[in-house]
Residue, then its C-alpha position, 0 to 999 in steps of 0.5 A: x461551532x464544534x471544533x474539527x478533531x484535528x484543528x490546529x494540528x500538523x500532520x506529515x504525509x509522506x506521499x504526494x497528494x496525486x499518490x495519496x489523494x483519500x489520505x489527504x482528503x481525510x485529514x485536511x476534512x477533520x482540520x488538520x493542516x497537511x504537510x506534504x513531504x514526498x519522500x517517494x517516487x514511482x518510477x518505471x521498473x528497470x527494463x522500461x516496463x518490457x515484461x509488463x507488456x509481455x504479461x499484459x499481451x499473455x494476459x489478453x490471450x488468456x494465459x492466466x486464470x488470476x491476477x492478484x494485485x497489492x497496491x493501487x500503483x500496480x493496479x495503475x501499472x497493469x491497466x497502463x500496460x493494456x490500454x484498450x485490450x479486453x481482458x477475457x471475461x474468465x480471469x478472477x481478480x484478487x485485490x489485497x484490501x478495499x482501496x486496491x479493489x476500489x482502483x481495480x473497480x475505477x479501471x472496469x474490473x471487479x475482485x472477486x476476492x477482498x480479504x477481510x483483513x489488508x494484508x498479503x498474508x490475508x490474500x494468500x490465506x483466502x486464495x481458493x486452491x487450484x482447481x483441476x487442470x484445465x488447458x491453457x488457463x488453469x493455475x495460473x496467476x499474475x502478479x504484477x508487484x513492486x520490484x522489493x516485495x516480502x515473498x509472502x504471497x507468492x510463496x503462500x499462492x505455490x504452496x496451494x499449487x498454482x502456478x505465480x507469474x511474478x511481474x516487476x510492474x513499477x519501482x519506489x526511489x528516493x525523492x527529496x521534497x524541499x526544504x520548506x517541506x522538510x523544515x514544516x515537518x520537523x515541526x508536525x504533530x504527526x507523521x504517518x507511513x503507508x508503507x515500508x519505503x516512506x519510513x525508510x527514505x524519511x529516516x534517511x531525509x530527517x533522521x529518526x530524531x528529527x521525526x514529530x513526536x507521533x507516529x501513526x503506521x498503516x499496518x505491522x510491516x510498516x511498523x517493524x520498518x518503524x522499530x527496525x530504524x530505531x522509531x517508536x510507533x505511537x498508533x498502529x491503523x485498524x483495520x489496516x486501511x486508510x482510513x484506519x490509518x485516519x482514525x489511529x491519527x484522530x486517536x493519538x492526537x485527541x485533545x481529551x486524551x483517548x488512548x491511540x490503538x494499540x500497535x501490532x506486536x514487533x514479531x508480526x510476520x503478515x504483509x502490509x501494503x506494498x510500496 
């Protein structure tokens, strides 16, 4: 029988598995043994979602022309907001990458633009112009975000004149596993980081010397966080997706030795996924 990549190996997810269903999936399916280590929450943004349900009810009406997302929590976040009340056919949908697109697709709503490259740098690059002034709708977008965000997109979508509504959809806080998740993690092959906040809440959990040895980011914003807290970053994802992010695991953990892809230079300005 052909041994699985991953057999016999531990690897830290440092979401749940509701939060992180396709990573764990992937990993557990090449033989790894998944160790959960829940070092994040999502949680409701400080005024309870209020502006949330305004831009839900403007975005019904037709105040908007686009609604640009960056991650499947915000996507979640938004269609919770609507409920049942049909978003006018005219709105464009713009999705940081595959994985938030697939979340806009399972909620009824195609994007209509996908960078080819998961970041918010990408997006804002690929963001079309505004068009000529129409009434009503025209230049006008939503972006429903993480409450700590870099500013990147929506400084990127002004610059081509449109107008950036910046809604607080939901926020990260700490979560503190238990300690058999934390004892079984300090004795994982690898630890991989989907965002910011995971490397930050599990430095403050385990230290920077109590992480596995391999360390595998999602893309360079996590990474800098990485370097920042004094980690060093055995594999960067690419493309910057979950399953690139499998796939950087698969290399740093080879048994044959294959050399892990090279991870994004430390003065790397694009956005990774949000929180």
């Amino acid at each position: 029988m052909t041994q699985a990549p991953l057999d016999g190996r531990r690897v830290v997810v440092t979401r749940t598995r509701t939060q992180a269903p396709s990573l764990v999936d992937r990993l557990e399916r090449l033989g790894a043994t998944v160790v959960e280590l829940p070092v994040i929450a999502v949680v409701d943004p400080a005024d309870g979602g209020t502006a949330l349900d305004r831009a839900a009810h403007r975005l019904v009406s037709g105040a908007y022309q686009w609604v640009a997302v960056t991650s499947s929590n915000a996507v979640s976040r938004l269609v919770a907001a609507l409920g049942h009340q049909a978003v006018p056919p005219t709105v464009q949908w713009a999705a940081v990458g595959s994985a938030t697109a697939r979340t806009l697709a399972a909620a009824g709503f195609v994007a209509d633009l996908v960078p080819t490259v998961s970041l918010s740098e990408a997006l804002a690059d690929a963001f079309p112009p505004v068009p000529g002034t129409r009434l009503g709708t025209s230049g006008t977008v939503l972006f429903p975000r993480a409450e700590s965000v870099p500013g990147t997109l929506a400084a990127g979508l002004r610059a081509k004149g449109w107008v950036v509504d910046e809604v607080v959809a939901y926020r990260t806080v700490a979560s503190i596993p238990g300690p058999e998740a934390i004892d079984a993690a300090a004795r994982a092959d690898a630890i991989t980081f989907t965002s910011s906040s995971t490397v930050d809440h599990a430095v403050e959990l385990l230290g920077p010397d109590g992480l596995p040895p391999v360390v595998v980011s999602i893309g360079p914003v996590t990474s800098g966080s990485a370097r920042a807290a004094g980690i060093d970053v055995t594999a960067e994802a690419q493309p910057h997706t979950i399953e690139g992010l499998v796939d950087a695991v698969v290399a740093a953990l080879d048994p044959a030795g294959s050399a892990p892809p090279a991870a994004g230079g430390a003065g790397a300005h694009a956005l990774g996924q949000q929180q």
